[in-house]
N, C-alpha and C positions, 0 to 999 in steps of 0.2 A: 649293445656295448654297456659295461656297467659303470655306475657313474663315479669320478673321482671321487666322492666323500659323500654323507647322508646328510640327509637335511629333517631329521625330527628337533624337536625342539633340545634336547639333549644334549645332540651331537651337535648341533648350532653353538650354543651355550657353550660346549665344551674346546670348540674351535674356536672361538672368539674372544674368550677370556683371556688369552694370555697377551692380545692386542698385537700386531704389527710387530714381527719380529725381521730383525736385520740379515739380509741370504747374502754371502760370501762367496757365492757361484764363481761369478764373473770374476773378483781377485784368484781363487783358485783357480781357474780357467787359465786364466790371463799368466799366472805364475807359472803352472805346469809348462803351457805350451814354449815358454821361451825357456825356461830351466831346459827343455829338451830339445829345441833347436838351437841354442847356444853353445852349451856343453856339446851337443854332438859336430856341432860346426867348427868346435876347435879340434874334435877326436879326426874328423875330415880333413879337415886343411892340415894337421899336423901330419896323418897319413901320407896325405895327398903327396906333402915334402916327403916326406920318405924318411922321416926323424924315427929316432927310439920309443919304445912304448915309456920310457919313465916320464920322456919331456910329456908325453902324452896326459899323463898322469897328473905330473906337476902342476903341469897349466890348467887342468880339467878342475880339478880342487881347489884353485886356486878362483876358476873361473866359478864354483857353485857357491864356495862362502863369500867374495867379494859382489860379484855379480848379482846372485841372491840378497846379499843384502841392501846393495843400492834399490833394487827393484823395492823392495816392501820398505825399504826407508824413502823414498820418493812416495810411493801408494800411500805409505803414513802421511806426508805434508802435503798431498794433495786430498785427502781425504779429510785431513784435519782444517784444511783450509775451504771446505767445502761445511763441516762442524761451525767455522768461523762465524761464517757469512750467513749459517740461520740461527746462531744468537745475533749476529746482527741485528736482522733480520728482525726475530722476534722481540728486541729492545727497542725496536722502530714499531710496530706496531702496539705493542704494552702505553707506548708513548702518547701515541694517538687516540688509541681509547682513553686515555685518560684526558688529553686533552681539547678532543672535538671527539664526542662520543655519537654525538650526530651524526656527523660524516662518516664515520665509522660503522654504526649502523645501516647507514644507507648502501656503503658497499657491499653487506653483508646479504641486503634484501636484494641489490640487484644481482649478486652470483646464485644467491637460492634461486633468482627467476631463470639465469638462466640455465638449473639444472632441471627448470620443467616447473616448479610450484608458483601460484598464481591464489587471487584472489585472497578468502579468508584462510587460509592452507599457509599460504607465504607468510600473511603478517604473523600470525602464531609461531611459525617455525623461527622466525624473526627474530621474536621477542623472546623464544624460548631458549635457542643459540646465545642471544647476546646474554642472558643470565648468567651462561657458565662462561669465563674470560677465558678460561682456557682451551676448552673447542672451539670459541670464538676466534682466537687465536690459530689455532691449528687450523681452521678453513681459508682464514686469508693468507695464511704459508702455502697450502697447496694451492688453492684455486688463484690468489690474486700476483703469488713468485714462483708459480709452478713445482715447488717441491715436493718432495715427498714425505708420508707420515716417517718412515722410518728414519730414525738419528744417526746420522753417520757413525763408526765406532772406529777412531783410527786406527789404534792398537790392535784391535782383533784383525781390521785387514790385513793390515801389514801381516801379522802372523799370517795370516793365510796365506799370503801369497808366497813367503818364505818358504812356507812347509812344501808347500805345491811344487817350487821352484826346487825344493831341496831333492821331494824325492822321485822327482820326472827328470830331474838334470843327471843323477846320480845315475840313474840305465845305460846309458852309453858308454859311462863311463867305467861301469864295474868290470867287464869281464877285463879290460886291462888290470885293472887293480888285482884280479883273481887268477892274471896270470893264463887266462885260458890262449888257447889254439885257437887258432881262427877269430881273435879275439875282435877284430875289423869288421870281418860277415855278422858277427855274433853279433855286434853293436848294432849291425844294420838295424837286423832282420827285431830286436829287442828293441829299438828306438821307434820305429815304425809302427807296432804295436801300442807304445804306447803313446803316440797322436792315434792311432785309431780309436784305443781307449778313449783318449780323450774327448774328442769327438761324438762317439757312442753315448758316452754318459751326458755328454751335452744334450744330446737328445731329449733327453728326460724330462727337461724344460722348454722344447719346442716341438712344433706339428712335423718337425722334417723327420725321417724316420732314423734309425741310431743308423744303419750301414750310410746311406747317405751322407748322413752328419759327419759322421767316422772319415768315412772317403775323403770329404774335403778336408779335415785336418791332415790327416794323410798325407794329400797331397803339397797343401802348406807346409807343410814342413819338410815333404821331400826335396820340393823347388828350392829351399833355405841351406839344405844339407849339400844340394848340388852344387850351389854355387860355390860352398865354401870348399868341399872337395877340390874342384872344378881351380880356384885359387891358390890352394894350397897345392896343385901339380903346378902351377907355371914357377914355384917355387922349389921344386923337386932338387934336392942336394945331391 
């Protein structure tokens, strides 16, 4: 099997330089899968009643730009508020070093020990760490409040999640818009695909394989669509 990336000095260098960048997976994930089981769980339930395809319409647009936007305006303030809490964070520690630098060093020595270094190794790594404030800094964000290097980025979430939310909710919803035949089956069998997509591509970043992956979104979102179908008949006009 060949290996995800090379490792000569080079290619090292050349993957590392640009440091710790921010992945958006999860917002987009997150955004897709409910833009397409929301939207399509109103195209269901409205079905389900037995309404006109325009209400269908109406509310479906109404459901991708309001809907959508709540999502990635919440994903903004809780990501911003996650932004918050490691300047917090890091003004608490700036603080500390400055004022017990001691103590400060000492936490420093006992997380390098317990990522394995010991003896003359430890104290150098020690003392080389605390020179720069700012990796010094960044170790005790990760190791001592468990974060992460990467900086939260509220704005680019939120967009993400928008986008994702905009054009996985928008499938179900098109062939009414376009006026097709069978415009109901068509949603199905188009909304379905795209949790499978989604799903598949999730893959990509885990050991599960993409049909598996697939499958289970799939299936979440069919059980979602059911239900709302399933509502939308005991409503039936």
């Amino acid at each position: 099997m060949a290996l995800e990336h090379g490792h000569s000095k080079e290619e090292i260098a050349a993957r590392l330089a640009p440091g710790t960048q921010g992945r958006y997976l999860r917002d987009m994930i997150y955004g897709g899968i409910d833009g397409a089981v929301t939207t399509f769980a109103i195209v269901a339930g409205v079905q389900g009643a037995g309404l006109a395809p325009s209400i269908i319409v109406a509310l479906g647009i109404a459901n991708i730009l309001a809907d959508g936007f709540s999502m990635a305006a919440g994903n903004y303030s809780g990501t911003k508020a996650d932004l918050d809490d490691r300047h917090r964070l890091r003004a608490i520690e700036e603080r500390h070093i400055i004022e017990e630098p001691d103590g400060e060093r000492e936490e420093l020595r006992q997380i390098l020990q317990l990522r394995g270094l010991s003896g003359q190794v430890l104290t150098e790594a020690t003392h080389a760490i605390s020179s720069n404030r700012e990796k010094w800094i960044e170790i005790m964000l990760t190791d001592e409040y468990g974060l992460t290097l990467d900086q939260p980025r509220p704005l680019r979430a939120a967009i993400a999640t928008f986008i994702a939310f905009l054009i996985a909710g928008s499938v179900p919803l098109l062939p009414f818009v376009l006026g097709l035949a069978n415009a109901f089956t068509i949603a199905i069998f188009s909304t379905a695909l795209v949790f499978f997509a989604i799903g598949a591509v999730k893959s990509r970043w885990s050991l599960a394989p993409w049909w598996r992956s697939g499958g289970e979104t799939l299936v979440i979102g069919a059980i979602a669509a059911g239900i709302a179908y399933y509502v939308g008949t005991l409503f039936h006009v």
